[in-house]
C-alpha positions, -999 to 999 in steps of 0.1 A, spaced: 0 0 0 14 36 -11 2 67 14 11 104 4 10 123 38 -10 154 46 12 182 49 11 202 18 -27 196 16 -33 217 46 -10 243 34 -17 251 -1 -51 258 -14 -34 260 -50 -1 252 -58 26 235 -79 40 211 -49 2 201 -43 -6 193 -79 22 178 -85 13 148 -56 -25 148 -68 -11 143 -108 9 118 -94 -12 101 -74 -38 93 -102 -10 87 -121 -3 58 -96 -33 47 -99 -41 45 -134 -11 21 -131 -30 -2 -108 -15 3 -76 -27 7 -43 -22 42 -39 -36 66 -15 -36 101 -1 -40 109 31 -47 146 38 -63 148 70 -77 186 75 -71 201 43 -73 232 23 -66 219 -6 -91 227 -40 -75 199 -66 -82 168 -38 -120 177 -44 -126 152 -74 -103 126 -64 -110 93 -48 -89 72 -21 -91 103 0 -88 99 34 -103 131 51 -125 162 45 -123 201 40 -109 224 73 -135 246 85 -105 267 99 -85 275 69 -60 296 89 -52 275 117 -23 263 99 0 255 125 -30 234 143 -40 218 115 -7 202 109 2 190 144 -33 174 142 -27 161 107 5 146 121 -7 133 147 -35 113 134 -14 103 100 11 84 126 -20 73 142 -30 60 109 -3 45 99 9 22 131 -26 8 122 -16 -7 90 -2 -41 83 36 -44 69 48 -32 34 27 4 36 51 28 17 49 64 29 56 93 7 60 130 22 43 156 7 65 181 21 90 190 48 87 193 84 105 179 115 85 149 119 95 117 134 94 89 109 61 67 108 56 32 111 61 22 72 86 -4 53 98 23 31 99 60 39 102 83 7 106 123 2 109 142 -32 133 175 -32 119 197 -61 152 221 -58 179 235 -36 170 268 -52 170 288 -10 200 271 -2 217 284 -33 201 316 -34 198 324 3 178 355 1 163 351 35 185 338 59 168 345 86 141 319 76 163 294 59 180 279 85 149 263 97 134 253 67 163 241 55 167 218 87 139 202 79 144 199 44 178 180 52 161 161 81 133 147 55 166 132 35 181 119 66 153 98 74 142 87 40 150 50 23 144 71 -9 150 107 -24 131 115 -58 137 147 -77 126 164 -106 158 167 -124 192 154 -130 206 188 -120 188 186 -83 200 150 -76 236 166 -83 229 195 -61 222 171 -33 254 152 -36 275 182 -40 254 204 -15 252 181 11 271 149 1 239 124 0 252 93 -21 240 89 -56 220 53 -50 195 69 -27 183 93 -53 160 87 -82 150 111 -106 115 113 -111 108 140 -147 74 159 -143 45 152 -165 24 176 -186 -14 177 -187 -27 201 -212 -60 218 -208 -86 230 -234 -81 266 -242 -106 292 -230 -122 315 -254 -106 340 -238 -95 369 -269 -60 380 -255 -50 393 -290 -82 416 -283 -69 426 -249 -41 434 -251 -24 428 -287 10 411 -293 27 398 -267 52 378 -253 42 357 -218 58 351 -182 42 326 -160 44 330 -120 68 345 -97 88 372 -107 111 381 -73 144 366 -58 163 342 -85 132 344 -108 149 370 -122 117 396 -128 140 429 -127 168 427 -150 133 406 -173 122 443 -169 153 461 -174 160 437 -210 124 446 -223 132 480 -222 160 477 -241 145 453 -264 148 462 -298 106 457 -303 81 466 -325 56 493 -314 27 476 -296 41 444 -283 35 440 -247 48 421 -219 21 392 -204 31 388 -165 5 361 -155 -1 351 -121 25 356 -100 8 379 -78 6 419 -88 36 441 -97 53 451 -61 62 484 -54 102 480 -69 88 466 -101 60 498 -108 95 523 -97 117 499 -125 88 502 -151 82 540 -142 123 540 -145 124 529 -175 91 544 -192 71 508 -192 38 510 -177 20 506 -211 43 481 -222 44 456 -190 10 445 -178 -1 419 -154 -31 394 -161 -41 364 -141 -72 339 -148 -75 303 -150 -59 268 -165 -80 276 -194 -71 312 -200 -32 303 -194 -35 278 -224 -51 303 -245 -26 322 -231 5 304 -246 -12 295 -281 -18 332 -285 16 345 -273 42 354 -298 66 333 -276 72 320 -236 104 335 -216 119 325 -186 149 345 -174 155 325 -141 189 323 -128 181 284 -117 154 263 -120 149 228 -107 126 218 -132 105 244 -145 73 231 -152 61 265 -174 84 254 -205 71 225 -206 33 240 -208 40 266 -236 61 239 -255 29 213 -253 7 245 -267 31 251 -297 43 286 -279 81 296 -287 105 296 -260 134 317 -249 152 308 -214 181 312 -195 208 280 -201 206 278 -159 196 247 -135 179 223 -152 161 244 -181 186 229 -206 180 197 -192 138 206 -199 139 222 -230 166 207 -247 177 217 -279 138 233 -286 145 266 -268 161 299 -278 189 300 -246 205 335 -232 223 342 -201 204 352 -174 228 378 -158 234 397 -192 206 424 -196 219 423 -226 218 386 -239 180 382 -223 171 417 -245 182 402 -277 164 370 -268 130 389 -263 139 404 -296 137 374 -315 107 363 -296 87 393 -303 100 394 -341 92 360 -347 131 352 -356 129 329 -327 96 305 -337 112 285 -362 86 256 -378 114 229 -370 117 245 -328 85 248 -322 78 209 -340 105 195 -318 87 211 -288 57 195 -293 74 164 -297 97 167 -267 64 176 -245 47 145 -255 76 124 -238 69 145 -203 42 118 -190 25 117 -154 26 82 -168 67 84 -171 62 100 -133 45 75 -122 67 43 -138 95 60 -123 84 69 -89 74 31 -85 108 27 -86 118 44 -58 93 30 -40 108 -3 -48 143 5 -45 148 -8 -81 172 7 -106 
């Protein structure tokens, strides 16, 4: 029997650690395994159509720190009950005694706050626990050849007790929502835009972009423009050539099939699940040759380096001028997206679970 644990369901509502253990949980069960999540109290909107379930919706959706001592509690609870060969996977970190299972696993999506230590005040603790999940686990999945590296040069955990575990793509129907109408040409970001995701000098480069009047920059999601990015855009005379938009699965897939190309000018990544999207939808991409992007995108993306204004502004020139949407790219993108599976997830998850190489 396989058991995701609770504790990302009680904190996220939405979210790309969340989805990511829902996908793969159907994934695992589409494969015909006894698979199971077990979320306790949770917050969480994607569990709502999904069976093997165990528990219901918080009434208290801000009693976080209650919720997951409870959780905890009654998941351990849970799982001393069970009879041998349960296999527990944690859906997050947290300094947590290990439960009564026959194989313990934890995924690490990146060691992006240990590289990048923006707040150091906050990451000592979280990364104690982050360590502490590897410490106890039989297993360590990752997204990415370039994480499981990370984790053997960062902190020296040996080779055979990671498994790398690619992400899947899931494609939704396009909205009809008219973003040519809205807001003209335009090249897309995706999510956040602070810290290592690079947002400023993204800024700074499509200013000195060498674009056709009219073509905007699409900032979806990500939450709105802070106050240092509205004084950069003022700075450099953007504010009707930057805007921000946000909607839903739908609109972000009509999103990329109406963009005139994707960028991402991350300084790491440990996946980077956005290429993959606009590369299933057919949408041109231009990203920084950082993390594991290369190791995403392969030879289908238009690369620049992410700490050259420069280099990222001749990128966005290509984008927005079409130079960089090749037939043959944007063919082998659609190709390359087809082999990112939740199936392939799954297979490979399994064996970590099993300890098989």
């Amino acid at each position: 029997m396989i058991v995701i644990s609770p504790e990302i369901f009680g904190l996220q509502r939405f979210g790309g650690i969340s989805r990511y253990f829902v996908e793969l949980h159907k994934a695992l069960r589409e494969a015909g395994t006894d698979a199971h999540i077990y979320a306790g109290r949770y917050i969480n909107d994607y569990l709502q159509p999904h069976i093997s379930v165990y528990g219901g919706r918080s009434r208290a959706p801000r009693l976080r720190r209650l919720r997951r001592q409870v959780n905890e509690w009654a998941f351990r609870a849970w799982c001393a009950r069970r009879s041998d060969g349960l296999i527990v996977h944690r859906s997050f970190y947290g300094a947590h005694r290990r439960p009564r299972c026959d194989r313990l696993i934890t995924t690490i999506h990146d060691l992006i706050p240990e590289m990048f230590p923006e707040r150091a005040g906050e990451l000592g603790e979280a990364s104690r626990r982050k360590r502490s999940s590897c410490e106890q686990a039989d297993a360590i999945c990752v997204n990415s050849e370039t994480t499981g590296r990370d984790l053997e040069r960062l902190w020296r955990i040996p080779g055979e007790r990671i498994w790398v575990t690619p992400l899947g793509v899931r494609t939704v129907p396009a909205s009809g929502r008219a973003w040519r109408d809205e807001v003209g040409h335009f090249v897309l970001q995706v999510g956040p835009r602070q810290g290592y995701k690079n947002g400023l000098s993204l800024l700074e480069a499509w200013a000195a972009a060498n674009m056709r009047p009219g073509v905007k920059l699409v900032c979806f999601g990500g939450g709105s423009f802070t106050t240092e990015e509205i004084a950069s855009m003022q700075r450099w005379s953007l504010r009707d050539r930057v805007v921000h938009r946000t909607g839903s699965d739908e609109d972000l897939a009509a999103c990329y099939r109406q963009a005139l190309g994707f960028v991402c000018a991350s300084r790491y990544e440990g996946f980077g699940l956005p290429i993959l999207e606009a590369m299933a939808h057919g949408c041109p991409v231009a990203c920084s040759r950082a993390g594991a992007l290369p190791e995403v995108a392969g030879e289908c993306a238009r690369y620049f380096d992410p700490n050259d204004v420069g280099s990222i502004a001749e990128a966005l020139s290509e984008l927005a001028e079409g130079r960089a949407a090749s037939s043959r790219r944007v063919s082998a993108g659609l190709d390359r997206a087809r082999h990112f599976t939740w199936s392939r997830t799954a297979q490979e998850t399994l064996r970590a679970y099993r300890g098989m190489r």
